[in-house]
C-alpha positions in Angstrom: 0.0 0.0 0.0 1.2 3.4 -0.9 1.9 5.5 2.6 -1.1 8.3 1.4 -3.0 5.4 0.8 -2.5 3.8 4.4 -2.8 7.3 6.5 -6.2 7.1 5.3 -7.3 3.8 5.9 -6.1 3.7 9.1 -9.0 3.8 11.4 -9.8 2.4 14.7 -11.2 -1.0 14.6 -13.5 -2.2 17.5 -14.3 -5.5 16.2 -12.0 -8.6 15.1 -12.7 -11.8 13.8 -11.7 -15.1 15.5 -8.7 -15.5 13.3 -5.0 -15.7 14.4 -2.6 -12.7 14.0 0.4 -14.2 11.1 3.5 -14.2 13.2 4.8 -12.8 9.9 2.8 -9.9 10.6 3.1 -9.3 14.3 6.8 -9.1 13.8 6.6 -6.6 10.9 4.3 -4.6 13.5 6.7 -5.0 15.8 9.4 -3.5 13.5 7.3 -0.4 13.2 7.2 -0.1 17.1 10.9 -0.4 16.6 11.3 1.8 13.8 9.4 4.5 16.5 11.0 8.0 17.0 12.4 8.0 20.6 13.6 11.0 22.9 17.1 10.8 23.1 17.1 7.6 21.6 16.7 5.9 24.7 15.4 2.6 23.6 16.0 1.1 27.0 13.2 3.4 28.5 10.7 1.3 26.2 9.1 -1.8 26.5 6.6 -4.1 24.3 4.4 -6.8 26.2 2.4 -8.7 23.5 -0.1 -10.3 25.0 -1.7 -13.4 23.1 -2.9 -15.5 26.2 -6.9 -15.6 26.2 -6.5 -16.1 29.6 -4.8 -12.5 30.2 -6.5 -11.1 28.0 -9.9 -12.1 29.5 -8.2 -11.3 33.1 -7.8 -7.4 31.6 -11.2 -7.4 30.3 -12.7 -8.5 33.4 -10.7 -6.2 35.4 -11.7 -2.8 33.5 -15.5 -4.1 33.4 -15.1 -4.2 37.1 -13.1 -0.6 37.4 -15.6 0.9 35.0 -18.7 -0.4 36.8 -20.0 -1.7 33.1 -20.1 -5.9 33.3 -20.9 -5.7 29.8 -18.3 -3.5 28.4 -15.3 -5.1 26.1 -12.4 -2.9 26.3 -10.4 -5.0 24.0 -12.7 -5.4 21.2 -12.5 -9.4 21.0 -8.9 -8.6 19.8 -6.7 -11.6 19.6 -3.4 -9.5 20.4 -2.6 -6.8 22.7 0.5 -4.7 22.7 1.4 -3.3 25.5 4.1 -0.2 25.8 5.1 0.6 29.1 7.9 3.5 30.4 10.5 3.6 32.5 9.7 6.3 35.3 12.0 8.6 35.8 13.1 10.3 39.2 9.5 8.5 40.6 7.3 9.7 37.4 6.2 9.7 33.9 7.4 12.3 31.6 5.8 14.2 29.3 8.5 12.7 27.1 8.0 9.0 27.8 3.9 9.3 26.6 4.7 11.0 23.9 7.5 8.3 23.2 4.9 5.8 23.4 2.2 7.6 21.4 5.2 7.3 18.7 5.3 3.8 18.8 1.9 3.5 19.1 1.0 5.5 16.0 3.9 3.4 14.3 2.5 0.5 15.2 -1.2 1.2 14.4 -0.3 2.6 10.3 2.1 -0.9 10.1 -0.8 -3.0 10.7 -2.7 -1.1 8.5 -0.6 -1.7 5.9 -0.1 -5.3 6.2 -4.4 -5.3 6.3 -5.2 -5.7 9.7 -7.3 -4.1 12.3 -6.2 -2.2 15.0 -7.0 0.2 17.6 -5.3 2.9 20.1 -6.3 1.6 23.7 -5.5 4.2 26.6 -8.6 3.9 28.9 -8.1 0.0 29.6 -4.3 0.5 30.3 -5.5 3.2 32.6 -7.7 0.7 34.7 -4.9 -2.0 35.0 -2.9 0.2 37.0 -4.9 -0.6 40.6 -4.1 -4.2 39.3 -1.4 -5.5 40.9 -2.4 -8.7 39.8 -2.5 -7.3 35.7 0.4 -5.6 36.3 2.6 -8.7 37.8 1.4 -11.0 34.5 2.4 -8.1 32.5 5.9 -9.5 33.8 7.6 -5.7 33.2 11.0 -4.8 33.9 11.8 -2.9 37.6 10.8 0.6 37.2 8.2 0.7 34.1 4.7 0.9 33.6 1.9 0.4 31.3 0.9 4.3 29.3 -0.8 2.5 26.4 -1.6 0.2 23.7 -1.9 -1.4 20.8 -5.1 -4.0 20.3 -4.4 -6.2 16.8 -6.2 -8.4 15.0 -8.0 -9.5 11.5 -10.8 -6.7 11.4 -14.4 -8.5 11.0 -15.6 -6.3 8.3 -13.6 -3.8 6.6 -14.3 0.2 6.8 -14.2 2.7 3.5 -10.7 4.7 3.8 -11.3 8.7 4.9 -11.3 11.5 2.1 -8.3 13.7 2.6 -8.8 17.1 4.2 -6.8 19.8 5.6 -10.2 21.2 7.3 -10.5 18.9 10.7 -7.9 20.9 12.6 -7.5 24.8 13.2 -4.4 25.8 11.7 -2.6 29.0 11.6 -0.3 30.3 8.8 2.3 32.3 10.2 4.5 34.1 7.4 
């Protein structure tokens, strides 16, 4: 797919069929996330958790349906794969830095599987709700120091969506000069 071409199919999916993720294509995802601009380029302040098991999975689902009150919400979206990107705090917090390091992989992450034909969606809200978990957070099996900011949910989208028309009109934007 041309690049132009992929910024604008590149939606959120909220629904995925039953169908495996290619390891071929998880690890070109993956090399997107890579591929990521990072502050400094300290790598080391980055880390991926794909998470696969239905059993976690479920577990995450369960625990944001409790935190949110809503035993009928699915926060994952039935997606088979969930990548999780977790910072490394720094002097006992988050920088503005590391979220927008991990938006960066995110976003890299979300046009690669886009690309490659898959569905995929920017989870923030569920991440948010795993962090009472100490339970989520210990299955997460993250290094000493870092915690979950977002991620990534991946999958083979259960019916495809029409790619936006191109428009400079959505934001405000000022000319200066």
């Amino acid at each position: 797919m041309e690049f132009r071409d992929t910024l604008f199919a590149r939606h959120s999916c909220r629904a995925y069929a039953d169908t495996p993720v290619e390891e071929r294509q998880l690890g070109m995802v993956l090399e997107a996330a890579n591929a990521a601009p990072i502050g400094k380029k300290k790598y080391e302040n980055v880390q991926l958790t794909v998470i696969r098991d239905k059993a976690v999975l479920d577990a995450i689902t369960q625990n944001a349906r409790q935190r949110l009150g809503d035993p009928e919400a699915d926060p994952l979206y039935g997606a088979p794969v969930v990548i999780v990107v977790s910072v490394r705090e720094m002097e006992g917090q988050i920088t503005p830095v590391s979220i927008a390091n991990a938006a960066c992989v995110v976003e890299n992450m979300h046009l690669a599987a886009t690309d490659l034909g898959l569905g995929s969606c920017y989870l923030w809200g569920v991440v948010q709700t795993m962090l009472d978990s100490f339970d989520l957070l210990y299955k997460l099996d993250l290094q000493e120091g870092f915690w979950p900011v977002s991620a990534l949910a991946l999958g083979v989208e259960r019916e495809a969506q029409p790619a936006k028309t191109p428009t400079v009109k959505k934001l405000h934007t000022n000319f200066i000069g």
